[in-house]
Each structure stands twice: as structure tokens, then as C-alpha cells.
N, C-alpha and C positions, 0 to 999 in steps of 0.2 A: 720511279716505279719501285716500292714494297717487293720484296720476292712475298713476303707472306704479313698477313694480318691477322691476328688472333682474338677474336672477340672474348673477353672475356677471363679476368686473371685469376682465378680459383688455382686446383690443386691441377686440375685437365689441362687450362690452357698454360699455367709454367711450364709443367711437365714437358708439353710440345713444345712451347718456345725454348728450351733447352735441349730437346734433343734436336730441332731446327739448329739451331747456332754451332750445335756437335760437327755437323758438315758445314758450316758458313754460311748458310741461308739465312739474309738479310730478314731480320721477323719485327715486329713493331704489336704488343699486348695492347689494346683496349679495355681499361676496366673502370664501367663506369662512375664507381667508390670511391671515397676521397680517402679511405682508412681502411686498413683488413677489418672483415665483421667480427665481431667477439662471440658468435654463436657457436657453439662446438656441434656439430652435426653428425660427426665421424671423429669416435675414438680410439681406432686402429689400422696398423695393415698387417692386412693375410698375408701368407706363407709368399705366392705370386708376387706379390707387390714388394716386399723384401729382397726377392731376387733381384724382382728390377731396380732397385737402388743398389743393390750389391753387384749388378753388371756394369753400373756407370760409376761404381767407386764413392756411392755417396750412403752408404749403411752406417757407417762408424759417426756421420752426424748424427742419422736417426736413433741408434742403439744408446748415444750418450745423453738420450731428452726424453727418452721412450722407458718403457719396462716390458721385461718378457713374460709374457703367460702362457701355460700349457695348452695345446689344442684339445679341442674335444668338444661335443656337445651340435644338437642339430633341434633350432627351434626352443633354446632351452633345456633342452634334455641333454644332461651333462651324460657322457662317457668316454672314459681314455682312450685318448689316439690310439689306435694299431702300432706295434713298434714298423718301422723300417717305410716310411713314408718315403715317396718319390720327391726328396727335399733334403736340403742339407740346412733348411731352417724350417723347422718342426715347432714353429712357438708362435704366440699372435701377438705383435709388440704394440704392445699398449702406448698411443700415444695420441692427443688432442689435435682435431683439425689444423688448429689458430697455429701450433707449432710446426704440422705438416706445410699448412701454404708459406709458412716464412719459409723455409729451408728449402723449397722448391722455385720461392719467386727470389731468394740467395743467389741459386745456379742457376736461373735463366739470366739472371742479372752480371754472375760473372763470368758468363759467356758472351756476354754482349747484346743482351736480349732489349728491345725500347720500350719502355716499360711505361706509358702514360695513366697514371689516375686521371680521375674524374673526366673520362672522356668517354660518354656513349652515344654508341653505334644508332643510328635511329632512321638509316637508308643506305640501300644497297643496290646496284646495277650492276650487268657482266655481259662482255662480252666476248667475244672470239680470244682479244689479246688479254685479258684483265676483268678485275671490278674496282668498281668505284663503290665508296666507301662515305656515306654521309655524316656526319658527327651532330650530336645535340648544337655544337655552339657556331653551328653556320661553315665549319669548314669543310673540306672532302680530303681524301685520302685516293690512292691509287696503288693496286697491288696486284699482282698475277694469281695468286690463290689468296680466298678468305675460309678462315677454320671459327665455326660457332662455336665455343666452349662455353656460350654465357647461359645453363643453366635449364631448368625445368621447362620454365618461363622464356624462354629461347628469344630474340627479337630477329636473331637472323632466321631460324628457321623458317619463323612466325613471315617474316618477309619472302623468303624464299617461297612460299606456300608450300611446306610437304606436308602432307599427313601426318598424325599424330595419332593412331588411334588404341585403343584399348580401354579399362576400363576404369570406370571413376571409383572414387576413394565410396565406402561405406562407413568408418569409424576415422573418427576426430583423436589423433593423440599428442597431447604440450608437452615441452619440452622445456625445460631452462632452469637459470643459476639463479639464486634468491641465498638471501641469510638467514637464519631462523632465530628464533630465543630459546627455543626449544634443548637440551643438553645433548651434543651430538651424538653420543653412545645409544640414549634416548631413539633418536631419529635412524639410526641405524637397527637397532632390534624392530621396531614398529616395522621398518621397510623388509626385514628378512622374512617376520611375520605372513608380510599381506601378501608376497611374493609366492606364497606357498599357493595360494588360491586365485591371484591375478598375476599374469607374467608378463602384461605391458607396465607394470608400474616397477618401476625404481629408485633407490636412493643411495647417489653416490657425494661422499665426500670428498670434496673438492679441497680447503683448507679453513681453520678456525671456524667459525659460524656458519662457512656458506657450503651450500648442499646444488648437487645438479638431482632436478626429480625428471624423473619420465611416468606420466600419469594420463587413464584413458580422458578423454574429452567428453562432452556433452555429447547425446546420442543424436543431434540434429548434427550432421557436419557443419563444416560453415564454408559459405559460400565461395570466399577466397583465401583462401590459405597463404594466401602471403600476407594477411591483418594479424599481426600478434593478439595472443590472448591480453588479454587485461589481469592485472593483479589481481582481482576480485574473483576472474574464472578459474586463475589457478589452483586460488585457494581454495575455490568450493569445490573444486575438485578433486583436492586434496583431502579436503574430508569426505567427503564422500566414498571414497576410494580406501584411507587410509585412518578417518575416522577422526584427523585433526587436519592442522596447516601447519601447525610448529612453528606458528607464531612469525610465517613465513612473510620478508620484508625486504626492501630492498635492491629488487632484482636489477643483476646485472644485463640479462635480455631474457628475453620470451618467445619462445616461437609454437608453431605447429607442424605437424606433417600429416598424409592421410595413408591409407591402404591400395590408393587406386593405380595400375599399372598403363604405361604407353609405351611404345616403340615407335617410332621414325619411319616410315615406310621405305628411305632413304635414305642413306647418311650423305651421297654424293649429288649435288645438281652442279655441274657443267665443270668451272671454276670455285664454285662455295663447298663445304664440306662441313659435316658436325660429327660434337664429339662430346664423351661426356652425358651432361642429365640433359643435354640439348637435343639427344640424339635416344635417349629410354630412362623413365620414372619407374621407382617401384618402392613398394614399403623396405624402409630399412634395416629390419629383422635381420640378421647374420652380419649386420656390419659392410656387406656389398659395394656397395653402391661407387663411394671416392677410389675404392681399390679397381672395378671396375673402366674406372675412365680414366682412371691414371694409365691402365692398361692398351685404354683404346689411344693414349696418347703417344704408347710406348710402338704400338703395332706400326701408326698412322707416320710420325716421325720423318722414320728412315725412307719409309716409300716416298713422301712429298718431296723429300730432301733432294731423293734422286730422279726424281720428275725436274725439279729446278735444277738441278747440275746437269740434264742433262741425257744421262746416262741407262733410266728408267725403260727397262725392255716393255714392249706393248701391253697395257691390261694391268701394269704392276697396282697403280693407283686404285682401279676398281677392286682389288684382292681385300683392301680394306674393308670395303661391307661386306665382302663375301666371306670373311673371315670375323669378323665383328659381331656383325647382326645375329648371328646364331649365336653366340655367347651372350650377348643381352639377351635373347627371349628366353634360352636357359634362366638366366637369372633373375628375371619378371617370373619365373615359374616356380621357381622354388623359394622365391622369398613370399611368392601370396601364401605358396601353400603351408611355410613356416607361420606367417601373419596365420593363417584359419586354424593351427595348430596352439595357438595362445590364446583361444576362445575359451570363456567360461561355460559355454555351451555343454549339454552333456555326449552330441556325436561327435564333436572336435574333441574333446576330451577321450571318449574312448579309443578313439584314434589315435591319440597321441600315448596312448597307457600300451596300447599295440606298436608302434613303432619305436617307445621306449623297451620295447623286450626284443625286437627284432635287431637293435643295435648292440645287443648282444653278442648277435654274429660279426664276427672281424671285416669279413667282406662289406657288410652293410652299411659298420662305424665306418672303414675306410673310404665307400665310395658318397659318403653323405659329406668327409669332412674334405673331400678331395676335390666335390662338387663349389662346397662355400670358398675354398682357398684357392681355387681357380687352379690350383697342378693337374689338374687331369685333363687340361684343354688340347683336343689334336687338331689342327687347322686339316684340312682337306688338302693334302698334296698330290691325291691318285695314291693306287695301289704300293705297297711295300713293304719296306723295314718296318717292325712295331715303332722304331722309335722316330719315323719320318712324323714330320707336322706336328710332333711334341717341341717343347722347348725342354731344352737338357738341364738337369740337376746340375749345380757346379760341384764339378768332381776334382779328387784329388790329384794333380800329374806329381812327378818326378820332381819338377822347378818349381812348383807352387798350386795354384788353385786355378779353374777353369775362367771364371769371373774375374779374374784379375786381369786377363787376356780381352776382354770385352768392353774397358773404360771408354774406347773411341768412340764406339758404335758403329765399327765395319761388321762386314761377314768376313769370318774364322773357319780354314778349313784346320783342323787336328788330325794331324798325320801321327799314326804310331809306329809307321813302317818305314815313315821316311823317303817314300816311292814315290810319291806323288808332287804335281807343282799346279800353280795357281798362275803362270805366265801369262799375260793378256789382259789378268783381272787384278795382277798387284795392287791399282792404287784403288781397291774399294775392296779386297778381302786379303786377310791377313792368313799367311801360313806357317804353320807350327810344328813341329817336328817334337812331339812328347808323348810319355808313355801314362796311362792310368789303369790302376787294378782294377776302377771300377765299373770304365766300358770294357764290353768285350764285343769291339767293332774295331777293320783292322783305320778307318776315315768317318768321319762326319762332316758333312760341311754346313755351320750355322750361318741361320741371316744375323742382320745385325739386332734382331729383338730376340735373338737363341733359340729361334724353333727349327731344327734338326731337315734343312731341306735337300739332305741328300746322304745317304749312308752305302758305303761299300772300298774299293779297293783297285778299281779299273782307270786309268788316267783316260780313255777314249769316252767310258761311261761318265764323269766327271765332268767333260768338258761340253757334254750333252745338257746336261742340268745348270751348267751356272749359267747361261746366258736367258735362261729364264727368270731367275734374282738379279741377276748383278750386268745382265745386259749384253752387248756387243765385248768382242775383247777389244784391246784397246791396241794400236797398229803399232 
């Protein structure tokens, strides 16, 4: 018996299968691919997403393959970050899918994670103790929990029957690497050009001859969006748009994507679980999307961890969608209405000439770019502290930084007084005895994904609240 099965090896389900193996939960990845895809889909992570590689000690991989760009801009519409953002990384680190999934299928892997290529999931049953787990090549699998992470296109879902609903794509837009003959200086003025008047199209420089374009599609969508465009559509698309092809050849892949939004009407039935684009689609306007599910991986984690250890107080598991699904339908929200903001249209347009002057105001810039970077998420704890059901900025203590304190993935009470003890719940929350300038709270006790599930100073009040997280104390 599997403690857990992971459908599906993208950026979602490493993510989980290494925060799985963080507590010792036996995990086994399904991914059907015989090779990582060469499609770049996602070429950053937000501020959010940065922490959480800096809470598990794994930043200084992505910092050393990545590059940092300024924040700012919503839709397109560039404007400087507000100073003094709830973050202690204020910058969007540019860096390519294909590099993202290695460095996360790295650490599931030197965690211990079972990592099988070319193995897809193609039947699923569950019951009381487990599910069973069917593979394309005739054999079965057997696991206590299964987590979909395989994608838009889900099979577990699709098997599971949830709902999917929302609504379909209206505009066709390709995506991909080609070489050109064209002089890249050349292909770069043309692109800043056409950009001024269309903002789904793009042209970036990849190295020597080869260019990534993003360019609108044909006005008929196409039926399945998982058929790459043909070399031929690209390029009349290209002209069309751009007015040449730049002699565009070569390509290293091709894809599409469309505008249309879904959410899961569940992420949870019984024993199976989803996560990721398994679990909500949306156009990729602001970059969302991989930073999103990395997150839903980061949430999901520690709670499954301590269902299988064990230890998991009643309800913990289902906090998952109840803390989940609202941030996805947020983000279906404002990436359409980013997508109807990139219209050539003249009311999308004047809309966007008006919410380009309203981010004038600091408040506005802040809560537009606070929204994309995912820092201003509060989970619902009930009533209290502002800073309850936030996750904490890593601050500076006395001995070092807040995130240095969080590689394991326990919950961390920070005591600044020193009063307080965590006896009962030692071997799953870490207590710390240090001072920082820049809480002014005399405790906080985080879970192990840093969102703030208790703030005060009372050891009776304390011992009230952790066995909601972290369960029974232990005898």
C-alpha cells in the first residue's frame, strides 16, 4: 500500500511529492511522458511563490537560473510598485517552465520521491481503505490517497466525474520557439512596434536566431486545443498580426492556449483529491497560473501528510478547498478580466485608458499587484489579529531570517518573550525563542505553509488553538 499517488509530474505534482517525503509519506509520481515537454508555458514566479521556495531552502537554486525584474504593471499596464510591499522579495524572477519542473522534480527526487515516466493513469476505484490505481500497460497500483495534478485535461478528475464548469475560450492565441532569418534587432523593433496597438502579441529573444512569439490566433477557435498549430498557422499569423513571419522556421514546438475559465466544483471526493490546472483553467495573462498550483501544492502538503501520520485533528483535510477554491475563482476573475483589458476593441480600450490613471493612486497599484502576486491571500481563520490567516513576510530576527526557521515544514511558534511552550505538540511544531523589529506581536504560531494561525501571548489561549492545526497533544 502507496501512502500516496501523484498523478501527474509537472511543477504541482513535484511540488507535492516533495513536500510529501518532507514528513516521510511514502509517494510514488505518475507521469505519463517519456521526457519533460520543451514547451515554456510559464516564464516566472510571483513574489508568493518565491517565499515558498525560500521557506523550504530552495531559492538560491532558482535565483542562480532565474533573473530578477521589477514588479509593477496589471494587464499590461506598467506602473512602479508602491514601496514597502508585504514581502521581502518585491521582484518577479524571471525564469522558464522547463527549468522550473527540473529543480522541483530534483527535490522530490532527493527526497525520495518514485518518480515513474511513461506511466499513465487510465483507471481509478476507492474505497473505505484506499484506491486503486489502473495504468495504461495493464498493471494496478494500490494507495490510501490519490492527488490529480495531471493538468487541464485531468483523467483523474475526468474519472472521478466532478464538475468542471465555466466558461469556454472565445479567442485562439499560439504560442512557441521557431528560428527566423530575419536580423534579430530587426524582429525585436517590429515586436515593440505592433505591441503598442496589440498586447497579445510578443517577441522574445530566446538565443542567436530563435525567437519565442506569442501571437493572436485565427478568429474561429479550434476545437481542441491540445492540436498544435501547424507551421503554416503560425506564420500567417504572423503576418498578419505583425505584417511578416521573419522568415520564421524551424520550430522547436508549438502550442496554443485559449481565454476560457473552469473551476472544479470540488477538489476533494472521498480518498482522490486535485490540484493544480486539474482543479481550475484560466487565460494566462499575469503569469498565474504554475505559481497558483505550486501554491495549491504547498497548502495541500502538510495537511495530507498529517492525515497519513496520523496526527491530522478532524476537518483538517477538507480546509483544503475551503481555503483553495476561493483563490482560484479569484484568479479565473482577474485574469479574464486582464484577457478583456488586451482587447482591441474601443470599450476594452477605454477601460483600460481609465484603469491606467486610476493606478496612479498607490492603493490601487498596490492592491492590483498584491492581487497577481498572491501576498494578500487571508485564509478564513474566524474573527481576529489582522495578521491571522495571512502567511508572514520572512522577517528579520536577532539570529538570522524567519524562513530559515521553516526548511522542515513543521508549524513554528516565535516567541519574543520567551513565556511561552509548545509541550504536547514538540514533535510537529517548532518553538523559538527570538526577537524581530519588525513584528510588533508579543507570539505567533505558523502552520507549516506560514499562514499566521494564531497571534497573542496567553499560554491557556495557545493551547486552545493548536489542536485545531496540529491535532491532539501527544502523551
Amino acid at each position: 500500500m502507496i501512502d500516496v499517488i501523484v498523478a501527474g509530474g509537472g511543477p504541482v505534482g513535484m511540488m507535492l511529492a516533495a513536500e510529501l517525503r518532507l514528513h516521510g509519506v511514502d509517494v510514488v509520481v505518475l507521469e505519463k511522458a517519456l521526457e519533460p515537454t520543451k514547451i515554456v508555458r510559464s516564464l516566472g514566479l510571483h513574489a508568493r511563490s518565491i517565499e515558498v521556495m525560500d521557506q523550504r531552502g530552495l531559492l538560491e537554486r532558482f535565483l542562480a537560473l532565474g533573473t530578477k525584474y521589477p514588479l509593477g504593471g496589471f494587464a499590461g499596464i506598467y506602473k512602479p510598485a508602491p514601496e514597502r510591499l508585504d514581502t521581502a522579495h518585491g521582484y518577479l524572477l524571471g525564469i522558464p517552465q522547463a527549468i522550473t519542473d527540473r529543480l522541483l522534480a530534483e527535490r522530490a527526487a532527493e527526497l525520495g520521491a518514485d518518480i515513474r515516466l511513461g506511466a499513465e493513469l487510465v483507471g481509478l476505484s476507492q474505497d473505505d481503505d484506499g484506491v486503486t490505481v489502473d495504468l495504461a500497460d495493464g498493471t494496478q497500483l494500490r494507495s490510501r490517497y490519490l492527488v490529480g495534478c495531471d493538468g487541464g485535461r485531468s483523467t483523474v478528475r475526468k474519472l472521478l466525474g466532478v464538475g468542471f464548469p465555466g466558461e469556454p475560450s472565445r479567442v485562439d492565441t499560439l504560442l512557441g520557439e521557431v528560428e527566423v532569418t530575419a536580423p534579430p534587432d530587426e524582429v525585436t523593433a517590429v515586436g515593440t512596434e505592433v505591441r503598442k496597438s496589440q498586447l497579445r502579441f510578443g517577441a522574445m529573444h530566446v538565443e542567436g536566431t530563435k525567437f519565442r512569439f506569442v501571437v493572436p490566433g485565427a478568429p474561429v477557435v479550434a476545437e481542441d486545443r491540445a492540436d498544435a498549430p501547424t507551421l503554416e498557422e503560425f506564420k500567417q499569423q504572423l503576418r498578419l498580426t505583425a505584417g511578416s513571419d521573419f522568415g520564421a522556421h524551424s520550430p522547436s514546438w508549438l502550442s496554443r492556449f485559449g481565454d476560457g475559465t473552469r473551476l472544479a466544483e470540488s477538489y476533494r471526493s472521498g480518498r482522490v483529491l486535485l490540484a493544480g490546472d486539474a482543479a481550475h483553467v484560466h487565460p494566462p495573462i499575469g503569469g498565474q497560473g504554475l505559481n497558483l498550483g505550486v501554491q495549491d501544492a504547498f497548502n495541500l502538503g502538510w495537511q495530507l501528510a498529517a492525515e497519513i501520520d496520523g496526527w491530522a485533528p478532524e476537518g483538517l483535510l477538507d480546509s483544503y478547498q475551503l481555503e483553495r477554491h476561493p483563490v482560484a475563482a479569484g484568479v479565473l476573475e482577474n485574469s479574464s478580466a486582464q484577457m478583456e483589458l488586451l482587447s482591441t476593441e474601443p470599450g476594452p480600450q477605454a477601460l483600460r485608458r481609465l484603469l491606467g490613471e486610476l493606478m496612479n493612486f498607490e492603493d490601487v497599484n498596490r492592491y492590483l499587484i498584491e492581487k497577481n502576486t498572491a501576498i494578500a491571500i487571508r485564509y478564513d481563520f474566524g474573527a481576529g489579529h489582522e495578521l491571522l490567516g495571512r502567511r508572514l513576510r520572512d522577517v528579520e530576527l536577532k539570529r538570522g531570517r524567519l524562513y530559515e526557521l521553516t526548511h522542515e515544514g513543521r508549524g513554528l511558534l516565535l516567541d519574543q518573550n520567551g513565556g511561552l511552550s509548545v509541550a504536547g505538540w514538540a514533535d510537529r511544531v517548532d518553538h523559538v525563542v527570538d526577537v524581530s523589529e519588525e513584528l510588533d506581536v508579543p507570539a505567533v504560531l505558523l502552520r507549516p505553509d506560514g499562514h499566521v494561525a494564531w497571534v497573542g501571548e496567553d499560554q491557556e489561549d495557545l493551547e486552545r488553538h493548536l489542536p485545531r492545526w496540529f491535532g491532539a497533544a501527544s502523551s
